[in-house]
C-alpha positions as CSV (number, residue, x, y, z in Angstrom):
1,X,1.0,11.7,32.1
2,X,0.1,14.8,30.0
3,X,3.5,16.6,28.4
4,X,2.1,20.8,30.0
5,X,4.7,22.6,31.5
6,X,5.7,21.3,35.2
7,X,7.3,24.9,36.0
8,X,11.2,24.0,36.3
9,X,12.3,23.8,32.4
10,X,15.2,21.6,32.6
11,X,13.7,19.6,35.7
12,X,10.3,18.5,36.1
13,X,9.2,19.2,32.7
14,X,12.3,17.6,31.2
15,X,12.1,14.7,33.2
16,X,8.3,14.5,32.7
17,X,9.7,14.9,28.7
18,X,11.8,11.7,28.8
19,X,9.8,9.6,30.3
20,X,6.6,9.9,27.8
21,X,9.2,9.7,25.4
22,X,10.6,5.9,27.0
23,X,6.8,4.8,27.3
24,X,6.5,5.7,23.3
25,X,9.6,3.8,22.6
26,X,8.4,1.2,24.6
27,X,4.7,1.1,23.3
28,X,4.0,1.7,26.9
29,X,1.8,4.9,26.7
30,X,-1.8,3.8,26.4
31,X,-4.2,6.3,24.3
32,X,-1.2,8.4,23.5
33,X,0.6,6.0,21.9
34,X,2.4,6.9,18.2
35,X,2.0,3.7,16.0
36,X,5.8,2.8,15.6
37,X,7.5,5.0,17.5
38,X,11.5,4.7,17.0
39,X,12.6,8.0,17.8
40,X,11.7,10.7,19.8
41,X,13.2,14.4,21.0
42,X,12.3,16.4,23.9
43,X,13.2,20.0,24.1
44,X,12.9,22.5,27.0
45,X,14.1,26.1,27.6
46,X,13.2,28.6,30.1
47,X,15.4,30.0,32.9
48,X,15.1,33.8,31.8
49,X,18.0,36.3,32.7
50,X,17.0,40.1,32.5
51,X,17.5,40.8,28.9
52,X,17.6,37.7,27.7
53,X,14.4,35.0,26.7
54,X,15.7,31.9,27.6
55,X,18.7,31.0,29.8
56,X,18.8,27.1,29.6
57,X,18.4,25.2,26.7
58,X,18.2,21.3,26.8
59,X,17.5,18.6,23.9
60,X,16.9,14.8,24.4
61,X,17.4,12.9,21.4
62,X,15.9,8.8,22.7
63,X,15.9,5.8,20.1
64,X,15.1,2.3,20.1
Protein backbone atom coordinates (compact mmCIF):
# COMPACT_ATOMS: atom_id res chain seq x y z
CA UNK A 1 0.00 0.00 0.00
CA UNK A 2 1.49 3.36 -0.92
CA UNK A 3 0.59 6.25 1.87
CA UNK A 4 -0.90 9.14 -1.51
CA UNK A 5 -3.96 10.78 -0.69
CA UNK A 6 -7.20 8.41 -0.93
CA UNK A 7 -9.52 11.69 -1.21
CA UNK A 8 -11.62 11.51 2.19
CA UNK A 9 -8.90 13.09 4.86
CA UNK A 10 -10.09 11.57 7.99
CA UNK A 11 -11.45 8.30 6.13
CA UNK A 12 -9.67 6.50 3.50
CA UNK A 13 -6.51 8.10 3.77
CA UNK A 14 -6.60 7.93 7.60
CA UNK A 15 -7.43 4.55 7.64
CA UNK A 16 -5.03 3.78 4.79
CA UNK A 17 -2.55 5.84 7.52
CA UNK A 18 -2.96 3.36 10.33
CA UNK A 19 -2.70 0.54 8.84
CA UNK A 20 0.95 1.03 7.14
CA UNK A 21 1.60 2.30 10.44
CA UNK A 22 0.44 -1.41 12.22
CA UNK A 23 2.40 -3.25 9.38
CA UNK A 24 5.66 -1.09 10.52
CA UNK A 25 5.03 -1.81 14.06
CA UNK A 26 4.66 -5.20 13.18
CA UNK A 27 7.67 -5.55 10.68
CA UNK A 28 4.94 -6.57 8.35
CA UNK A 29 5.55 -4.00 5.44
CA UNK A 30 7.83 -5.60 3.00
CA UNK A 31 10.34 -3.04 1.05
CA UNK A 32 8.94 -0.19 3.11
CA UNK A 33 9.80 -1.48 6.13
CA UNK A 34 11.73 1.13 8.80
CA UNK A 35 14.45 -1.02 10.63
CA UNK A 36 13.04 -0.93 14.27
CA UNK A 37 10.04 0.70 14.09
CA UNK A 38 8.46 1.45 17.69
CA UNK A 39 6.49 4.34 17.07
CA UNK A 40 4.74 5.89 14.48
CA UNK A 41 2.12 9.06 13.82
CA UNK A 42 -0.27 9.61 11.12
CA UNK A 43 -1.67 12.99 10.49
CA UNK A 44 -4.56 14.08 8.09
CA UNK A 45 -6.42 17.28 7.52
CA UNK A 46 -8.56 18.45 4.79
CA UNK A 47 -12.33 19.17 4.94
CA UNK A 48 -12.13 22.88 3.75
CA UNK A 49 -14.99 25.42 4.81
CA UNK A 50 -15.09 28.69 2.73
CA UNK A 51 -12.62 30.77 4.42
CA UNK A 52 -10.90 28.45 6.16
CA UNK A 53 -7.80 25.80 4.86
CA UNK A 54 -8.52 22.90 6.71
CA UNK A 55 -11.77 21.86 8.59
CA UNK A 56 -10.75 18.50 10.22
CA UNK A 57 -7.73 17.73 11.79
CA UNK A 58 -6.86 14.16 13.02
CA UNK A 59 -3.50 12.66 14.68
CA UNK A 60 -2.65 8.87 15.33
CA UNK A 61 -0.05 8.39 17.69
CA UNK A 62 0.56 3.89 17.39
CA UNK A 63 3.31 2.19 19.62
CA UNK A 64 4.56 -1.17 20.17
Amino acid sequence: MDCCARAIPVGATGIAQIVEIVWQLRGAAGARQVESAKVGLAHCTGGGIAGLDHGVCSIGILAR
